[in-house]
DRENVOLO-528842 format. One line per field, with one value per residue (C-alpha): residue number from 1; x, y, z. Coordinates in Angstrom, 3 decimals. Layout:
! DRENVOLO-528842
resi <- [NUM	...]
c1 <- [X	...]
c2 <- [Y	...]
c3 <- [Z	...]
END
This chain:
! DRENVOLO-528842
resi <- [1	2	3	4	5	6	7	8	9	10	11	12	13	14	15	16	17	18	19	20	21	22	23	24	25	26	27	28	29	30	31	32	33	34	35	36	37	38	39	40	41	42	43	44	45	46	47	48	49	50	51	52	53	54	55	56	57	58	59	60	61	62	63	64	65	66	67	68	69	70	71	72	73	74	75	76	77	78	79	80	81	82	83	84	85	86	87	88	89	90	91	92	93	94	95	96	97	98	99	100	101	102	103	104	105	106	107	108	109	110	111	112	113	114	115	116	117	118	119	120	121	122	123	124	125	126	127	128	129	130	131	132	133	134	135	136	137	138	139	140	141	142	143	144	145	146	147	148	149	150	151	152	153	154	155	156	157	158	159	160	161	162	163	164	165	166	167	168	169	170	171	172	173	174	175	176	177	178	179	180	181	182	183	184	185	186	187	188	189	190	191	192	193	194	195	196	197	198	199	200	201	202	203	204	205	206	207	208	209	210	211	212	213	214	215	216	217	218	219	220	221	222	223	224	225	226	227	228	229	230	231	232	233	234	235	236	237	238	239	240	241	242	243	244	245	246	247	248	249	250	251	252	253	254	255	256	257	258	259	260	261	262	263	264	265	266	267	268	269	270	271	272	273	274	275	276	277	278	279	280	281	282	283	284	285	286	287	288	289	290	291	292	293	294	295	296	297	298	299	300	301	302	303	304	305	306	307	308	309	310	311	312	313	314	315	316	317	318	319	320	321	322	323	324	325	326	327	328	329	330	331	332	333	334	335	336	337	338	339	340	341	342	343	344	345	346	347	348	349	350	351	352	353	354	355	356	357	358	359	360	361	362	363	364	365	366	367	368	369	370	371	372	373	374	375	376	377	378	379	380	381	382	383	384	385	386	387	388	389	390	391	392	393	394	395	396	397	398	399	400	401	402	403	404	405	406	407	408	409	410	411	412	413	414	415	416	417	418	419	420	421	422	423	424	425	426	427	428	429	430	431	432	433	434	435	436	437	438	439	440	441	442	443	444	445	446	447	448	449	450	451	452	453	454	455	456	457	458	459	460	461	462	463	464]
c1 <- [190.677	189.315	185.677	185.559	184.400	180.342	179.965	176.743	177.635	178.371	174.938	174.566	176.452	174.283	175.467	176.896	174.172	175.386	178.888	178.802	176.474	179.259	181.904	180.261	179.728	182.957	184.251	182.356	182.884	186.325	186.330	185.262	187.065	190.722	189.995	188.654	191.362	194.176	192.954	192.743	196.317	197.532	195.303	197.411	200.778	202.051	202.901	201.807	203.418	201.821	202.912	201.541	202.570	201.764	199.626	196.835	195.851	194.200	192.342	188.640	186.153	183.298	180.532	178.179	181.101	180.298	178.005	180.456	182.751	180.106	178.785	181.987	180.736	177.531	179.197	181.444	178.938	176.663	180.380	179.997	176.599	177.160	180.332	179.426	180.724	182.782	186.109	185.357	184.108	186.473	189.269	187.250	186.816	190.700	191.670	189.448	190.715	194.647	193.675	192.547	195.479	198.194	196.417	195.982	199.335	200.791	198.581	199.997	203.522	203.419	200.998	200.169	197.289	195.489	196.030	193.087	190.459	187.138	185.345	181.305	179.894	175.277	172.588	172.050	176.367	177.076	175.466	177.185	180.411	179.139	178.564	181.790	183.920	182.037	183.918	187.060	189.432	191.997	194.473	194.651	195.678	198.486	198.178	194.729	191.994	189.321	191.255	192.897	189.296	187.958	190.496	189.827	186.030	185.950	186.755	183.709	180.951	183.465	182.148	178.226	177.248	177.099	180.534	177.951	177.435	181.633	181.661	179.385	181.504	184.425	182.790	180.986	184.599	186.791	184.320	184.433	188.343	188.738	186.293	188.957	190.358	187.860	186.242	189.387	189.811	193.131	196.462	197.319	200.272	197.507	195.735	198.512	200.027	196.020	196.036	199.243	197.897	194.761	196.811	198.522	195.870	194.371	197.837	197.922	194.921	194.487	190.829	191.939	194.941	194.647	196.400	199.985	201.267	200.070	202.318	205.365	208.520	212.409	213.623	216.760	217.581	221.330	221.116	217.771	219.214	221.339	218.948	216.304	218.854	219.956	216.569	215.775	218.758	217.907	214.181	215.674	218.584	215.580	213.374	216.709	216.755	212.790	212.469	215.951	214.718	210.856	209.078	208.441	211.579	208.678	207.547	210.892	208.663	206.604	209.456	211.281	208.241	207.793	211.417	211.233	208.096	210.129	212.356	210.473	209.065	212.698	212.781	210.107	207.342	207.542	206.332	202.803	203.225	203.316	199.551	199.714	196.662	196.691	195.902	199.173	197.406	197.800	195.343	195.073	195.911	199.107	200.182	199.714	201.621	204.415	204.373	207.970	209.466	207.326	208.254	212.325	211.926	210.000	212.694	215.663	213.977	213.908	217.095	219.279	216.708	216.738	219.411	218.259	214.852	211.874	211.891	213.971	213.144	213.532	212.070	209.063	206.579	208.240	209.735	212.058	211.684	211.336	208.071	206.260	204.019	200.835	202.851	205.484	202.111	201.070	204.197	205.211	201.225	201.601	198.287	199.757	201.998	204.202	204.922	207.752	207.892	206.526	207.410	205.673	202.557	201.481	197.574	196.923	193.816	192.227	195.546	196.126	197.679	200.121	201.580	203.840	205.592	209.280	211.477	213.800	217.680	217.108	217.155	213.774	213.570	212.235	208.740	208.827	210.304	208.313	205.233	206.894	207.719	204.404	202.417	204.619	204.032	200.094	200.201	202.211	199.356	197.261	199.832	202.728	203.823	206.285	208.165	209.107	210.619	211.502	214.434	214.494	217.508	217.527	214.052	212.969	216.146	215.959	212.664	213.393	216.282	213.879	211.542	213.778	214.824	211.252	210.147	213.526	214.871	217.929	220.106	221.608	221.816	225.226	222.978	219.860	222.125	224.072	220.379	219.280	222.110	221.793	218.429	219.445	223.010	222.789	221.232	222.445	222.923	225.691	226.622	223.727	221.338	222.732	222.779	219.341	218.400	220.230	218.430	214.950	215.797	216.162	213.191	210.673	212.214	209.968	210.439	210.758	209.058	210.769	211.946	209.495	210.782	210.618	212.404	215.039	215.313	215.277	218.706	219.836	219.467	221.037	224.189	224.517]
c2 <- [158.603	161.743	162.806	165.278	168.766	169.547	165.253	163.338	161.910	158.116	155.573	155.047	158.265	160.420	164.103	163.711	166.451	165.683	165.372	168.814	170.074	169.009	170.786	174.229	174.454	173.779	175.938	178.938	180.230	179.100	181.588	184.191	183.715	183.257	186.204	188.843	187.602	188.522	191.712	192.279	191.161	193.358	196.822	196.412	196.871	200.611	200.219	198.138	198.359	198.588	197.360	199.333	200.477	204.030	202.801	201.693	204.896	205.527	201.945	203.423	202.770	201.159	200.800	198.693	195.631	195.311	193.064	190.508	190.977	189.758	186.985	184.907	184.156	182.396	180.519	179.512	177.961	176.261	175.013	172.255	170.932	170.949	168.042	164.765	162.370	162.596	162.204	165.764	166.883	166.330	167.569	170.576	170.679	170.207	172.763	175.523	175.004	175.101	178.175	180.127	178.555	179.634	183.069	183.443	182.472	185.016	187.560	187.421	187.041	189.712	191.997	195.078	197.264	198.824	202.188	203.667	206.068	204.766	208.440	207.957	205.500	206.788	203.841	200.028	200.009	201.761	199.587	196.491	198.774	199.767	196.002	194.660	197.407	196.018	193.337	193.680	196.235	197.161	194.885	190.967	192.187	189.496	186.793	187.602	185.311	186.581	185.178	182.636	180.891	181.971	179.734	176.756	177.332	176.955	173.385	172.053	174.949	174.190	170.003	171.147	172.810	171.381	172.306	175.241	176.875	177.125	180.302	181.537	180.507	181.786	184.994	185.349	184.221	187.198	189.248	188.696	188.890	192.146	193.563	193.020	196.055	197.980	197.703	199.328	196.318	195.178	196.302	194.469	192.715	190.881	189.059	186.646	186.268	185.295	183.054	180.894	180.370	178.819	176.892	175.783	174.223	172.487	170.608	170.344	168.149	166.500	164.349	161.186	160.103	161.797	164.482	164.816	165.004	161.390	159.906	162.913	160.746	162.187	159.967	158.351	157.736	158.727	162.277	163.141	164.912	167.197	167.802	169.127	171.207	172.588	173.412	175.131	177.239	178.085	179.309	180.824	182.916	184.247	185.448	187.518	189.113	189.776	191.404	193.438	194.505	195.220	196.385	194.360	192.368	190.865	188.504	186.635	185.244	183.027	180.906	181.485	179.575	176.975	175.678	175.308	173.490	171.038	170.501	169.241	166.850	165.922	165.479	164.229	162.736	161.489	162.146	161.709	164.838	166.687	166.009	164.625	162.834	159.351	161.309	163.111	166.374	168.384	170.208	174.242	175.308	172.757	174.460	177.890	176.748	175.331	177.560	179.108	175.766	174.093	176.368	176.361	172.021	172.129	174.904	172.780	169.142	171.298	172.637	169.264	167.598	170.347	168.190	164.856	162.905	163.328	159.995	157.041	153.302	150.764	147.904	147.080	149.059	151.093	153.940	156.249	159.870	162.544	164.326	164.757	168.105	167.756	168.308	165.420	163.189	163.864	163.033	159.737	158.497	156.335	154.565	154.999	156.318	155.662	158.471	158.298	162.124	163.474	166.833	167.934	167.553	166.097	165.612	163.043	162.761	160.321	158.204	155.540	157.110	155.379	157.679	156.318	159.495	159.216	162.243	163.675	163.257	159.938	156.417	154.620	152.091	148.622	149.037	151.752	150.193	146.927	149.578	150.868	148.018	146.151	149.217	149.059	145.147	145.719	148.762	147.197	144.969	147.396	150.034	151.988	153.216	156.016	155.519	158.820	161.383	165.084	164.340	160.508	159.859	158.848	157.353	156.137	154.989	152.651	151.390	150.743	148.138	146.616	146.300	144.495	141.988	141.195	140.778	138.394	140.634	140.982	138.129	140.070	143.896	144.526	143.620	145.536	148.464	148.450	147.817	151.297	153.033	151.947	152.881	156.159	156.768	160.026	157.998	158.573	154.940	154.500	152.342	153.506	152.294	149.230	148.157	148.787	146.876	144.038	144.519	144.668	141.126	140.185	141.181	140.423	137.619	136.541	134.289	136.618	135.885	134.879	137.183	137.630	136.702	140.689	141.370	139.057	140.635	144.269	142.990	141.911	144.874	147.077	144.680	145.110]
c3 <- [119.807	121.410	119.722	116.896	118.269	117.881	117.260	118.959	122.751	122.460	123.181	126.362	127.917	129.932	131.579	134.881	136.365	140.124	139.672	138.076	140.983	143.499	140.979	141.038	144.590	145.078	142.374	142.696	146.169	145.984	143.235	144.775	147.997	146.315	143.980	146.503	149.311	146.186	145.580	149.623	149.993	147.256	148.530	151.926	149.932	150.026	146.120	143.593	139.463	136.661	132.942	130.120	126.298	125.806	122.362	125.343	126.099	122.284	123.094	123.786	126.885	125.065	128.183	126.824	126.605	130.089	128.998	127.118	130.295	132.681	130.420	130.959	134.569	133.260	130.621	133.351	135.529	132.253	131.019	133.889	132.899	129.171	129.694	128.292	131.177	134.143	132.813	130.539	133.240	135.938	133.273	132.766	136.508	136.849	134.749	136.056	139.671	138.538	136.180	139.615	141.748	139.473	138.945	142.308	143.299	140.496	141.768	145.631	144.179	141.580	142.028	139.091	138.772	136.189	136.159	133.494	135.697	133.934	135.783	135.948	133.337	133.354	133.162	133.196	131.913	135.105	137.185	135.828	136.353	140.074	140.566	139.545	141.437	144.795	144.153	141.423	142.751	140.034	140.991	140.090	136.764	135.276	134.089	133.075	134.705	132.249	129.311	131.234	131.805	127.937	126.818	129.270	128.393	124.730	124.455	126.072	124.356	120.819	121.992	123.078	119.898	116.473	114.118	112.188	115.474	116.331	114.622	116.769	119.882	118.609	117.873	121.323	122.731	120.857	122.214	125.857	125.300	123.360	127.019	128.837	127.340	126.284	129.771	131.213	133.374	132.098	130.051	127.313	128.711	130.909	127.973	126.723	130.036	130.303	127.500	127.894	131.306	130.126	126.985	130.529	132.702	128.923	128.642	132.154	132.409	128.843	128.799	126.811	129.304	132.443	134.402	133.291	137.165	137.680	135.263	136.577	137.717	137.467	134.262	134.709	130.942	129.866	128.550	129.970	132.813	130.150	128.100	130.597	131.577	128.223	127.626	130.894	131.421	127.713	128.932	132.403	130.248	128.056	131.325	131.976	128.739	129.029	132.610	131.610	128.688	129.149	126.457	123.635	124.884	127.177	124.317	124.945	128.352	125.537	124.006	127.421	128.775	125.913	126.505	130.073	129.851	127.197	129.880	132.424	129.723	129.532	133.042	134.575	131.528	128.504	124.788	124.802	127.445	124.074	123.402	119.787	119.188	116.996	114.086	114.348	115.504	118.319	120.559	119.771	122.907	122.997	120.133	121.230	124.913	122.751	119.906	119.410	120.130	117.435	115.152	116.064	115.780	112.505	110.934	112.198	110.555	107.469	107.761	108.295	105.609	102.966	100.442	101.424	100.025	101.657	101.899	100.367	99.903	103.103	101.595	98.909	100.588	102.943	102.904	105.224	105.711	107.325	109.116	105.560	104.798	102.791	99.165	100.266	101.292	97.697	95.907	97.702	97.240	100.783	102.212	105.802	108.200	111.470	112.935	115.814	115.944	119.540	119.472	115.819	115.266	111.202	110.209	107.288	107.000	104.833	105.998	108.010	110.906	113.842	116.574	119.005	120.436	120.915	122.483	120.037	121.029	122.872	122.627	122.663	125.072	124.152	124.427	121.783	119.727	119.706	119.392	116.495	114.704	115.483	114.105	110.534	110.324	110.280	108.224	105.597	104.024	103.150	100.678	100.753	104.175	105.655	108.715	110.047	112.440	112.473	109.906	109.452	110.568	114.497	115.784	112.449	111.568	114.657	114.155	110.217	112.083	114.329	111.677	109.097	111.863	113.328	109.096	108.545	105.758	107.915	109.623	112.345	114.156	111.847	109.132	109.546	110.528	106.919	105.330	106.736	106.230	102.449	101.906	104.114	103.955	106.266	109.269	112.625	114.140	116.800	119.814	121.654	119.217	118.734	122.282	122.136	119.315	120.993	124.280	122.501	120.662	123.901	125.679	122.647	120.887	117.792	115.260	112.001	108.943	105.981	103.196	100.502	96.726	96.474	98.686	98.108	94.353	95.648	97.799	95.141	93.024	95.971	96.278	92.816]
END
């Protein structure tokens, strides 16, 4: 379980001082070479565009912001030293070099300028101004790198300081962003084309299980293939509308974005590639990368759900639901939870929580489902516990049949089928399931325990 932001380094840990040495001097002058080469590239072309609302031009030149703008380069170089062990810091590391290779790349490929005339800024301001235009031409402008690499910077200062100083952070950290504007430096189309870069190169490189590209491979599952597809001629038909439309159209690039990204999940990883942590939580900046698509999953579970139960009654102990909110954690008084769900995130804290991430509109293959069930058989003991999914009635449903097979309160897969679909009559269980139900019997065959008396009696009452 990844450490609480702001807690004490583990015994024994020490900060890998010369690993982050080796980091910065490779970091830094790539920096500056990349960057300055961009901004070369782009002065040779005989035109370069320019996106900008007419409601910029009231934004005001505030000089002395300078300051804030220039402080993100020393945070940027302390960031390295303040990591608590090499894999934070080589994820940190990661994520600043594929911040400035993506930027750069977008830079070269799509070049815009900034087209406010700052004129003569007097004193110690307009040096810092003088300073930065020896090197920052106004070019390089989206996405923007400033914000891009606030973003990537905040997790390991929001780790560093204790939880009464984040406010602090966050405060310092709206300031350096808001100087990207008041500076002059950028237009405002640069700063969340900056900031879903740098909720990018986070998910990109998540600490706790390594770089997502490692564990890329094309996914030959039946329907995989469609669904990637769905989903990313989905995202690629909402690019169209954005760049034909302009404007405020251009906010269709962020859910354009989010469901492109899904498909490549589809396609190529898996559903821990949606970050939720064992709590059920996700990551800030996973949320912010995957925002509108959260938001469309979590409106269609309540949508399809809206006339069913929350949850409804599996077996003495167990219940079957949907993804619960904090009022429906209340009301059904549980002492844990397995959640199949990948793609929503759902905190319980003070719960006993069991994540194992299963991609919506697919099958789980055997080894999920032995996770599954093997997490419900050791929650059981200790209270009331909720096996769920976006609506409860696919993944769940699946693992509630596995479940009742491994715990012998059902004979056969006909049998734990009908049980399910009794406690949950809208459950969607067909062929597909139950050839994998067979084909997990088969590959983790277990004696199941015998039926408690309860159990037996709560048949009973159901047959009745």
């Amino acid at each position: 379980m990844p450490e609480a932001p702001g807690s004490p380094a583990p015994a024994g840990t020490g900060r890998p001082w010369h690993r982050a040495t080796a980091w910065l001097l490779l970091l830094g002058p790539f920096f500056f070479a990349s960057y300055g080469f961009a901004t070369w590239v782009s002065s040779q072309r005989p035109t370069v565009g320019a996106i900008m609302f007419d409601w910029e031009r009231h934004i005001p030149l505030l000089p002395w912001t300078i300051v804030p703008y220039w402080l993100i380069d020393l945070l940027y170089g302390v960031s390295l030293f303040i990591c608590r062990g090499r894999r934070q810091l080589d994820a940190h590391a990661h994520r600043l070099l594929a911040t400035q290779l993506i930027a750069v790349t977008c830079f070269l490929l799509f070049p815009l300028r900034c087209t406010f005339e700052r004129g003569e800024v007097s004193g110690v301001f307009g040096w810092l101004f003088g300073l930065l235009m020896s090197f920052d031409q106004p070019f390089n402008q989206a996405p923007s790198l400033h914000i891009a690499l606030l973003v990537v910077l905040l997790e390991p200062y929001l780790h560093a300081v204790p939880r009464a100083w984040h406010g602090v952070v966050y405060a310092v950290a709206l300031l350096i962003a808001v100087s990207v504007l008041t500076t002059w430096q950028h237009h405002f189309f640069d700063v969340p084309t900056g900031w879903w870069l740098g909720c990018f190169a986070v998910w990109l490189f998540p600490e706790e299980t390594g770089p997502l590209l490692c564990r890329a491979r094309l996914r030959r599952a039946p329907g995989r293939r469609r669904l990637a597809l769905l989903y990313a001629t989905a995202g690629l038909g909402l690019v169209g509308l954005a760049t034909a439309g302009g404007g405020v159209w251009l906010w269709l690039l962020w859910p354009a974005a989010a469901l492109v990204l899904v498909g490549v999940i589809y396609l190529l990883l898996d559903g821990e590639a949606f970050g939720k942590q064992a709590d059920g939580s996700m990551p800030v900046a996973v949320r912010c990368l995957f925002g509108p698509y959260l938001l469309g999953a979590w409106l269609n579970s309540r949508c399809w759900t809206r006339q069913l139960p929350v949850a409804d009654t599996l077996a003495p102990g167990v219940l079957l639901g949907r993804l619960p909110g904090d009022g429906d954690l209340r009301r059904l008084q549980i002492t844990a939870l397995v959640d199949v769900c990948a793609e929503l995130p759902c905190t319980t804290r003070g719960l006993r929580h069991a994540s194992v991430p299963m991609l919506d509109l697919l099958t789980p293959d055997s080894d999920q489902l032995e996770q599954a069930v093997t997490e419900l058989a050791a929650a059981r003991p200790a209270g009331p516990v909720l096996l769920c999914c976006a609506l409860g009635l696919a993944r769940s449903a699946l693992v509630a049949a596995a479940w009742l097979l491994r715990a012998g309160l059902a004979s056969s897969v006909e049998e734990a089928v009908a049980q399910v679909r009794r406690a949950r009559p809208a459950v969607v269980i067909g062929k597909a399931q139950v050839a994998r139900l067979r084909q997990w019997q088969q590959e983790y065959p277990r004696r199941p325990a015998r039926p408690t008396d309860e159990h037996r009696a709560a048949v009973c009452r159901d047959a009745s």
